[in-house]
N, C-alpha and C positions, 0 to 999 in steps of 0.2 A: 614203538621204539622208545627207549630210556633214555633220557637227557641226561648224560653224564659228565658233563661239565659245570663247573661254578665260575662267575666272573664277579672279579672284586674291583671296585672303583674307585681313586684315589686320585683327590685334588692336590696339584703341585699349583700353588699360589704365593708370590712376593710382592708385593709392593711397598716403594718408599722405605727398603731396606729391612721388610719387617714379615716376618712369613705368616700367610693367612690361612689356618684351620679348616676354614667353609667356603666354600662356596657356592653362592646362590645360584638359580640356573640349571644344576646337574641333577637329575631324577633318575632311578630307578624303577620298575613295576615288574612283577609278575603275571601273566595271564589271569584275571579274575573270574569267578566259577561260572560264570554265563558271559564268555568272550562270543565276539563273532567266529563266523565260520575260519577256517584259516588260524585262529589267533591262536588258541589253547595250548601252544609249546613254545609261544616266542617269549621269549623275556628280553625287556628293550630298556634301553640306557636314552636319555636324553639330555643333549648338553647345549644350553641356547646360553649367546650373551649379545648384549644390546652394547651396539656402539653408537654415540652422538652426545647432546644434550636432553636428551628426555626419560633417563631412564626409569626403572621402574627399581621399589622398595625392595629387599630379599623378602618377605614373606609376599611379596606378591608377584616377584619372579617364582614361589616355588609352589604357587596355585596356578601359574600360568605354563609351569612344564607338566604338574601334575593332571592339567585339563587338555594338554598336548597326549600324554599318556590313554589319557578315558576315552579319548576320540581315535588314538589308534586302534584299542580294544575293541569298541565300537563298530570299527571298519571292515568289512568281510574282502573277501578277493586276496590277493598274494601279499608279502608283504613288502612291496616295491611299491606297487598302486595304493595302499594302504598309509607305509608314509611317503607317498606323492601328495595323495589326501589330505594328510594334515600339515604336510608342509603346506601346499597353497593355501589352505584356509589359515595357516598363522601369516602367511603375504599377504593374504585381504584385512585382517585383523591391523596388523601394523601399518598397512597401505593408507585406512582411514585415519587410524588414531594420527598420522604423521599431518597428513592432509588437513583435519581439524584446527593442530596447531601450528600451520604453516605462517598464519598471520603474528603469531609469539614467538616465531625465529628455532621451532626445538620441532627435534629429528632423532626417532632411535632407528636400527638399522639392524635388521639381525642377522646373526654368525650363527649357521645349528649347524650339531652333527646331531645327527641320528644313526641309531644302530639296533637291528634285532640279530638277537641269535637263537636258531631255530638246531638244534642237534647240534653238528661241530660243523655248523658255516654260520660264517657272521653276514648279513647283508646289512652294508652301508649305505647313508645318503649324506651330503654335505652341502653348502649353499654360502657363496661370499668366502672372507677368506680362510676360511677354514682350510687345516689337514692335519693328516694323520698318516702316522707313520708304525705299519705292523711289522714287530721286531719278530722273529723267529730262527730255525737252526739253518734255514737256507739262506738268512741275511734281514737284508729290511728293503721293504717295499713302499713305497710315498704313492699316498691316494691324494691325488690334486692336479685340476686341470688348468692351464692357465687359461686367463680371460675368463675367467670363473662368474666374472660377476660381481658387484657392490652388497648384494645379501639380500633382506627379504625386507619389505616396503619400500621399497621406492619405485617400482612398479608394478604392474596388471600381471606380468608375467615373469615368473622367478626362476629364473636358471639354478636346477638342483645336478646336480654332481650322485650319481650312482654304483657301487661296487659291491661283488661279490668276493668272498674269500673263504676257506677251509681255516679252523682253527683247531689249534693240537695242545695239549697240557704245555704249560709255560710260554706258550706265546702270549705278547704284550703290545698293546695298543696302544700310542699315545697319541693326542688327540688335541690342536692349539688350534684358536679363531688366529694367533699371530706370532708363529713359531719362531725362535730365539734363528737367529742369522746363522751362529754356529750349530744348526740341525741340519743330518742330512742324512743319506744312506750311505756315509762312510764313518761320521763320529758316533753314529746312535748303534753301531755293529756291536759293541763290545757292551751292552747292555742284556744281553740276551738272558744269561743265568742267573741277574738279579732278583731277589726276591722285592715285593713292594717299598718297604723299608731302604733298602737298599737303595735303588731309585730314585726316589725322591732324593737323599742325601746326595748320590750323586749328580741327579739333574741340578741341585739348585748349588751345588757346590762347583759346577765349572759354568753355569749361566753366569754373567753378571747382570746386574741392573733388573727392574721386574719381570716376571714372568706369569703366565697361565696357562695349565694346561691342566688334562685330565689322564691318568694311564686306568687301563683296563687288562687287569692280567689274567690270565686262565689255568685252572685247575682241575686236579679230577674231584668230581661230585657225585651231587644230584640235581644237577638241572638248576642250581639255584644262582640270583645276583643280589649284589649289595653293593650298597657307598658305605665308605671308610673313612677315621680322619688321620692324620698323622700320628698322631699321637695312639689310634687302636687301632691300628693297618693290620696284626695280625690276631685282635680278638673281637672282631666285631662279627656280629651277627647277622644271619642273610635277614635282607629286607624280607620285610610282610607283605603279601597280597593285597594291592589297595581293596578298601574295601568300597567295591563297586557295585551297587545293585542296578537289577536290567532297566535298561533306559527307556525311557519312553515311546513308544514306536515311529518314527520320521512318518509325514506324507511321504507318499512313493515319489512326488516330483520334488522331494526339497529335502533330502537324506538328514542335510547337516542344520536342520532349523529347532530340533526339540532342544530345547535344556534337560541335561542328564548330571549325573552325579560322579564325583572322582573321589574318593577317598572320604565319602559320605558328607559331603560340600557339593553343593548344587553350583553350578558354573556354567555361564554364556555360553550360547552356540557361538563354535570353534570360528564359521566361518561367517562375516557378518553380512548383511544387504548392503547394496550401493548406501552411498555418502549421501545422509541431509545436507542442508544448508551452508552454508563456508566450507564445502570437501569440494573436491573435483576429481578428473581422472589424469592417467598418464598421458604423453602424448601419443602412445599408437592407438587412444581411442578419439583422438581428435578429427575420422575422417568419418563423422555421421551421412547417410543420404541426406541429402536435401532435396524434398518436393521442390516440384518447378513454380507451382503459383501458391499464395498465400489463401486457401480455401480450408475450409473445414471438411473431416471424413462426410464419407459419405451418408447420406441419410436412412435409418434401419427402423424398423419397427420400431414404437416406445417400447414396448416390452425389453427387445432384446438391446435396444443401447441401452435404457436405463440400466440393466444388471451388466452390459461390459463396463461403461462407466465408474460402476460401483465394484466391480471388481479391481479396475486402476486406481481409483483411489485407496479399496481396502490395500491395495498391496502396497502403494507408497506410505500408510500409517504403518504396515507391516514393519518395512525397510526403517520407518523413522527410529518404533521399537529396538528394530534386532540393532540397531548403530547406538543408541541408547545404550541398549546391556554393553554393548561395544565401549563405550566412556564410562561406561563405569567398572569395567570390568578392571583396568590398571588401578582403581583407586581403593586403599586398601580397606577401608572405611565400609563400604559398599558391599565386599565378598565375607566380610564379618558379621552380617548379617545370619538370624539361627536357621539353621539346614529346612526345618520347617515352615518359617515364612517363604522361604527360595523356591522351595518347592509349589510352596501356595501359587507363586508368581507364574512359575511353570507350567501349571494345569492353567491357571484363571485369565493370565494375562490373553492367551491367542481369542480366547471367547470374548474377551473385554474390547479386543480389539478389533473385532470383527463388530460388533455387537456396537462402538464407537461410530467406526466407519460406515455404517449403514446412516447413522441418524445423524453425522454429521453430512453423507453426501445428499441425503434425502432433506435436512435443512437448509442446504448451501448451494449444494449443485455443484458440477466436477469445474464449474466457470471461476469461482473463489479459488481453488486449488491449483486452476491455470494462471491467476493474478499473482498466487504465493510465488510459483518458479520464477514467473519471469520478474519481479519485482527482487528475487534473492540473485537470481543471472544480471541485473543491473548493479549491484550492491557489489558482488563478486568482482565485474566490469569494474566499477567506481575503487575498489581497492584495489586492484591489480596496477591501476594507471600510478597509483602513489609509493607502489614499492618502486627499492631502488635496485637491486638484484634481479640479474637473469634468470635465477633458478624460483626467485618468488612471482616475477613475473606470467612465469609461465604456468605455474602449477593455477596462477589466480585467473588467469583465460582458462584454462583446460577446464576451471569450474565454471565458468561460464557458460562452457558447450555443455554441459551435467546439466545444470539446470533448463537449458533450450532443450536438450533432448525428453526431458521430462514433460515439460511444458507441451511439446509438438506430439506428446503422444493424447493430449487432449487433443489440441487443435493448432495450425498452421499459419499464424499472422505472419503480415507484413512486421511486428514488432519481433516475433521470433528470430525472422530473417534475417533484421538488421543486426540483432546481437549474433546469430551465427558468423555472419557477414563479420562484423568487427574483429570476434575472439579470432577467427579462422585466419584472419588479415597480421594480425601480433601476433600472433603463433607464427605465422608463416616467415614473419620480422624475423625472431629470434632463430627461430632453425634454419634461416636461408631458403625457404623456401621455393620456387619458382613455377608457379600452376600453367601449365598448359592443355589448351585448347584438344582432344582427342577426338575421333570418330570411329565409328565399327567397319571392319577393314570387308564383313560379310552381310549379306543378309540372313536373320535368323532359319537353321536351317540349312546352309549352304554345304557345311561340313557331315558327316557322315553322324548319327544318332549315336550317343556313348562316346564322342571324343573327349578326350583330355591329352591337351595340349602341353608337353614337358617341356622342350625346348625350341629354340625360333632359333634361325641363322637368315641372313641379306644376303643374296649376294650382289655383286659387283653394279648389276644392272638393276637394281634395288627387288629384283624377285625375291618372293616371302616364302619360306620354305618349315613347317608345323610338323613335328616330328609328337604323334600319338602315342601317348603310354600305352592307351588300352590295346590296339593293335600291333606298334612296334612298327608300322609303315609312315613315309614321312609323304606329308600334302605339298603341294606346290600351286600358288596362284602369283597372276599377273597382275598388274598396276593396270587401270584401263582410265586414269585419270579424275574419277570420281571417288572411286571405290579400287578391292579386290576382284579380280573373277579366276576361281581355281584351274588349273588344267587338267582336264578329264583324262589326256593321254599320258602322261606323267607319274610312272611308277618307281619307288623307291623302299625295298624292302625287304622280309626273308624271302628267302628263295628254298625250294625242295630238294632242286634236282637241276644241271647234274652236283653242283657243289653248295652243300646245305649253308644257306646264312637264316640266325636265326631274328629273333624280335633287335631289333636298330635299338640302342642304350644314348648315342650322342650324335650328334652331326655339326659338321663346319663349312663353310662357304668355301669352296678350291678358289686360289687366286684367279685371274683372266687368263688365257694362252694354253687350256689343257688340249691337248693334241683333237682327241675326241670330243668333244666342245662341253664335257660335262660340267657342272656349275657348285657339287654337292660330294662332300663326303662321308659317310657313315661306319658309325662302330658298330658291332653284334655284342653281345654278351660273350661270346667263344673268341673274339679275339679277330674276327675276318671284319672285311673293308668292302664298303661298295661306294660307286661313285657314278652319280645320277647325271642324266642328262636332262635339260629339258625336253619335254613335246615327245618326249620316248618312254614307252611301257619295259624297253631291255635297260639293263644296267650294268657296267663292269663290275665283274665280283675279283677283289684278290684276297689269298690270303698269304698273310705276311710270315716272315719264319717266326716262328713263337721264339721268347727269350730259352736261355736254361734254362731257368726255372721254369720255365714255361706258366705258362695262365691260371692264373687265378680266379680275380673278379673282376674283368675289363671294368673302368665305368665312365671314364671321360679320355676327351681327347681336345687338343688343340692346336693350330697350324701357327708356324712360326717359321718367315718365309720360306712355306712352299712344305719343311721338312714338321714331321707328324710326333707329336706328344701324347703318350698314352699313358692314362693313370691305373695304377692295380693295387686296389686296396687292398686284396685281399694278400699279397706278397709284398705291401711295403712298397710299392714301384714304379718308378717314370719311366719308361722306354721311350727312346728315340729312336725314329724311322726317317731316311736320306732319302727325299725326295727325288735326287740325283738316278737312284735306282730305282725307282718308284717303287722304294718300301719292298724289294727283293732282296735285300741283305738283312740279316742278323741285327736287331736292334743291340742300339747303345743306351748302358747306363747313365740317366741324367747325371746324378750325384755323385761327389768325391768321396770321401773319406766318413764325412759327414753326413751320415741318412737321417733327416726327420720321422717322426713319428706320423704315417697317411694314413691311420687307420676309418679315420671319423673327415678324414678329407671329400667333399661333396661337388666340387667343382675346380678345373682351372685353365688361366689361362699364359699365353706367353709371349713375349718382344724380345729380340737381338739377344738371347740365349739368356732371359732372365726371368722366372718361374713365376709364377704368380699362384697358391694354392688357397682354397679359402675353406675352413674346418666347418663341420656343423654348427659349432656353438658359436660362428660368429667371425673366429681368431683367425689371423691368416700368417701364413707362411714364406716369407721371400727366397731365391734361393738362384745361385747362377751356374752355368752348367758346367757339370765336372768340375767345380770347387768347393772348396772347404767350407765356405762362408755361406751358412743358414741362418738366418733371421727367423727365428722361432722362439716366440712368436713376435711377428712383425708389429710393431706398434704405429697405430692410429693416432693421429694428431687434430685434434677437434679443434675449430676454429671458432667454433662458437660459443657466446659468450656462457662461462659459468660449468661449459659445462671440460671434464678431462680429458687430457689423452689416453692411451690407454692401451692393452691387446684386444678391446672391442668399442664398439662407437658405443656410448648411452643410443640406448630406445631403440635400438634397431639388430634385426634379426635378419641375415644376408642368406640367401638360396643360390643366387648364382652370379656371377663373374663376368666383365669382358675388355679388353685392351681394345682404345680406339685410339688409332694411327694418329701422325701428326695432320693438321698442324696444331694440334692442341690433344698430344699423347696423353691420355688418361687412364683410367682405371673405373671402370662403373659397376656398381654392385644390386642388384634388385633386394631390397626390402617386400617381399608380395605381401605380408598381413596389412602394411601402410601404404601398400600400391605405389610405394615411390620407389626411383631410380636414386641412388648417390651417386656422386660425381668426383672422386680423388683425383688427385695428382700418381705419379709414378712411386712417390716416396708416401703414400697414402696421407696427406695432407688433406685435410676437407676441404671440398671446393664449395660445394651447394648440394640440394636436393629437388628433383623432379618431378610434381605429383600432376592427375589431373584438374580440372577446374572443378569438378562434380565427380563425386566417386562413383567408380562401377560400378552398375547395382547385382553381377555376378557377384561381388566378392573377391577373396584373394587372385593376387596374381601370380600364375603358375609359372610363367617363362617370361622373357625379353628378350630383348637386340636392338641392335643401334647400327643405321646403315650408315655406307659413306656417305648421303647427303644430310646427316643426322639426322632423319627421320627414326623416332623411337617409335616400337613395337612394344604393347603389353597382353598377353595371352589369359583368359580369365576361361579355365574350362575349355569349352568348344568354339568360341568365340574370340577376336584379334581386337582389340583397337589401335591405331595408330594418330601420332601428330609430330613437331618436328620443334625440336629444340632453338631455344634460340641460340 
């Protein structure tokens, strides 16, 4: 197929009343003639800018989009995964550089749009507060999520923004990290026929005060892209093909570790190793296991510990290197260096460093190496204690645990512990912490081989009720005072025959007084209902009259005294079910006039006809029944010190939802990657956080619940633990 489109790109820049020609930041590339697999028809626009105090020079913002570009190329697979790729490896790059200089008070922060276009569709990625607005003959469309996120470095895990779109001769892209107040899909409409020229004159002539952005307009061609400046918008020439030769081959486990070349400039691997010395991590990586006694691994042939030993220290000289290229890489001095000593470094350095690490651990022993962490994790300690900020506080513990984890993968003291012990105790300070006490609710084994546990519900009598992806049928065990013990006769689930229910998607605890004594309600995927008894293999099946619209994609559901809430993403839809009728009349529409946007909605739940929805990315939704008033996106109120309020909490990634009754009505949200429970008010005010005293050693947490005698549940896989709030 022929690429018959061209895209032109044209910076719109003012500041201090004075319009800017260039800027830095915005890259262009062509496929170059040995791209990876996938690559060889995208042509991709890149437009990063750093916000804070640390930014970087223009020639070395435009090695640093340019070495963004060579690592796309690089990258095989589609090109969503491709720049996911390089997005995360430019959030590990900035994550450290920020981290190093946490102790000198300076923070850059990045705003990227990325864009390929592949034939006539454009795929977008965006990250912080970036958006973009695609003008065309059907109108204009705004690409931007809220709760989007702070941008890239300032944690492990960067919320990226994805879209796809169709592009047709004359449609125009514009594209701001902090779009003018007066932009929107009703004043950018009457932009459509302008030509570039045109555009700019008009954007900067009803903006006031500064601006930046980028437009990207489209033409008929040959496939080709270029940056323009104002002043030659309609005679500049298409950009050239960086000129890239094939890169050096990756180990198969470590893709992103060769240095390769962008526009015949050798440049740092994209994505760096973990933080030497004064870095640390975020706080979702602050819930390391901790062994129970302070003993050294266990004892292995000399042979074979000598070479693991030696392979832990080669690779921490590895990490030291790849964070080196890492600080030097912003400094302009460093990448001015001629293409052929770069290259020297390239091939020679991994041998040097391997070839280092052998004869330092074989002089020193992995014991020296174990002194370096924990002597750099006291130092970390010792400055942490003298900053005066929340937010320097914590990042200076979060280093703390970086160096103990490093340290304990030599060996396990008593002096490890204390420093975990410390950091984990000031961390806990700052984010409200609250560690309780857990136990395993089974013995290994109890649950059925291949469980995963999606959802928990209590009910009334504090029965624990395990509702299994893999099967779609939900468990039920009893409390025997010690522990759990499941009940055998206790069925809950599809049914054949005579009325099909198929794999159970949600379940809710039925209030106490159901006529039939059941204790359990379930959704299907098709929209049908069953409601469980204990100590019984039969179940009542109903099904309920579908809306008009009839079914979509059932996927949640929630009781609110007695009457039944069902979510349907796939129609945009709340249904209400009167428990009155026990769900034999015609559901009612939750919402007035006013419908939010459910599409990415993953959970919810509800109190005295007031909604509670909670979005994938975090954000949540308020909303009260059959009225106008939507709270989209409901904003969070962080209590803790340093850090904002916002449409999402800092450092946390929410899965599921649940309203606990008075006398202390709340809102509790599961974080599973941090194994903690948050704990809001009704107005989502932060109360505190709930984690255990020792991490799972499953891993994430899949589900929760909270019964009425607060006793908390956390589902990890096939496996329950429980303990009980204070």
């Amino acid at each position: 197929m022929t690429d018959s489109l061209d895209q032109v790109l044209l910076p719109i820049v003012r500041r201090g009343g004075k319009e800017v020609p260039r800027l830095p930041g915005v890259h262009v590339a062509m496929p170059p003639r040995r791209a990876a697999r996938g690559r060889s028809r995208d042509r991709l626009f890149v437009y990063l800018k750093l916000e804070g105090n640390a930014p970087l020079s223009p020639t070395e913002m435009e090695r640093l989009t340019a070495q963004l570009a060579a690592e796309y190329y690089r990258t095989a697979g589609s090109a969503t995964s491709a720049m996911r790729a390089v997005a995360e490896g430019l959030n590990e790059l900035l994550l450290h550089r920020n981290l190093s200089a946490v102790n000198r008070g300076r923070q850059a922060i990045g705003v990227l749009v990325m864009g390929v276009v592949r034939g006539e569709r454009l795929f977008l990625l965006q990250c912080g507060s970036a958006q973009s607005y695609l003008i065309n003959a059907e109108g204009v469309k705004q690409f931007h999520e809220p709760g989007a996120g702070r941008g890239l470095g300032v944690g492990r895990a960067a919320r990226l923004q994805f879209y796809q779109t169709p592009l047709k001769p004359g449609d125009t892209l514009l594209m701001s990290p902090n779009p003018p107040l007066t932009w929107n899909t009703t004043t950018l409409r009457n932009l459509r026929r302008l030509v570039l020229k045109e555009l700019y004159a008009r954007l900067l002539r009803r903006t006031s005060g500064d601006i930046e952005a980028v437009a990207l307009q489209v033409t008929r061609g040959k496939g080709r892209i270029r940056l323009v400046g104002p002043a030659s918008a309609s005679e500049a020439r298409p950009s050239r093909p960086a000129a890239q030769p094939q890169p050096t081959p990756p180990p198969p486990q470590k893709p992103a570790t060769p240095v390769a070349e962008a526009n015949g400039v050798a440049v740092a691997p994209l994505k760096p190793p973990p933080p030497p010395p004064s870095q640390g991590k975020p706080a979702t990586e602050t819930q390391s296991p901790s062994p129970p006694a302070a003993k050294s691994p266990p004892r292995e042939s000399r042979v074979r510990a000598g070479w693991r030993a030696l392979r832990t220290f080669a690779g921490s000289m590895w990490r030291a290197f790849g964070t080196l290229l890492a600080r030097l890489m912003p400094e302009e001095s460093a990448l001015n260096l001629p293409p052929s000593t770069l290259m020297f470094i390239a091939v020679a350095v991994p041998l040097i460093v391997v070839a280092v690490s052998m004869a330092v651990y074989l002089q020193r022993g992995e014991g020296a190496l174990y002194e370096v962490y924990v002597e750099r994790a006291r130092q970390a300690g010792d400055q942490a204690e003298t900053f005066e900020h929340a937010a320097e506080q914590r990042i200076g513990w979060q280093a703390v645990l970086e160096y103990v984890d490093l340290a304990e993968e030599i060996k396990v003291t008593e002096e490890t512990q204390r420093l975990r012990a410390l950091a984990t105790q000031q961390l806990d300070n700052l984010d409200k912490v609250v560690r309780i006490e857990v136990q395993r609710a089974f013995a290994a084994g109890e649950l059925p081989a291949g469980t995963r546990i999606s959802r928990l519900a209590i009910s009334q009598e504090n029965d624990l009720y395990m509702l299994d992806a893999t099967t779609g049928q939900v468990y039920r065990a009893v409390f025997t005072g010690k522990g759990y013990e499941r009940d055998e006769a206790f069925y809950c689930g599809k049914v054949q025959t005579p009325l099909i229910v198929s794999d159970l998607v949600d379940i809710a605890p039925l209030p106490p007084g159901h006529p039939a004594g059941a204790t359990l309600i379930g959704l299907d995927g098709d929209g049908n209902l069953v409601e469980c008894i204990p100590g019984r293999s039969d179940q009542l099946i109903i099904q309920p009259p579908a809306p008009d619209s009839n079914w979509g994609t059932p996927r949640a559901i929630a009781l609110d005294g007695g009457d039944l809430y069902v979510l349907d993403t796939l129609t945009n839809s709340v249904w209400v079910y009167s428990s009155a009728s026990n769900y034999s009349e015609l559901p009612e529409f939750f919402f007035g006039n006013d419908v939010p946007d459910m599409q990415n909605v993953v959970d919810i739940t509800a109190t005295n006809g007031t909604l509670y929805l909670l979005n994938q990315d975090s954000s949540m939704i308020i909303a009260r029944y059959q009225s106008d008033v939507v709270d989209e996106p409901a904003i969070y109120q962080d209590s803790r010190p340093d850090l904002p309020d916002g449409p999402t909490l800092s450092y946390a990634t929410f899965r599921q939802l649940q309203y606990s009754p008075p006398p202390d009505p709340s809102i509790y949200l599961l974080d599973g990657e941090q194994q903690a429970v948050y704990h809001l008010s009704l107005q989502l005010v932060y109360q505190r956080q709930y984690r255990p005293v020792l991490p799972l050693p499953e891993g994430e947490v899949t589900a929760f619940a909270i019964g009425p005698d607060r006793r908390v549940f956390l589902a990890t896989g096939d496996q329950v633990y429980f303990g009980f709030l204070p």
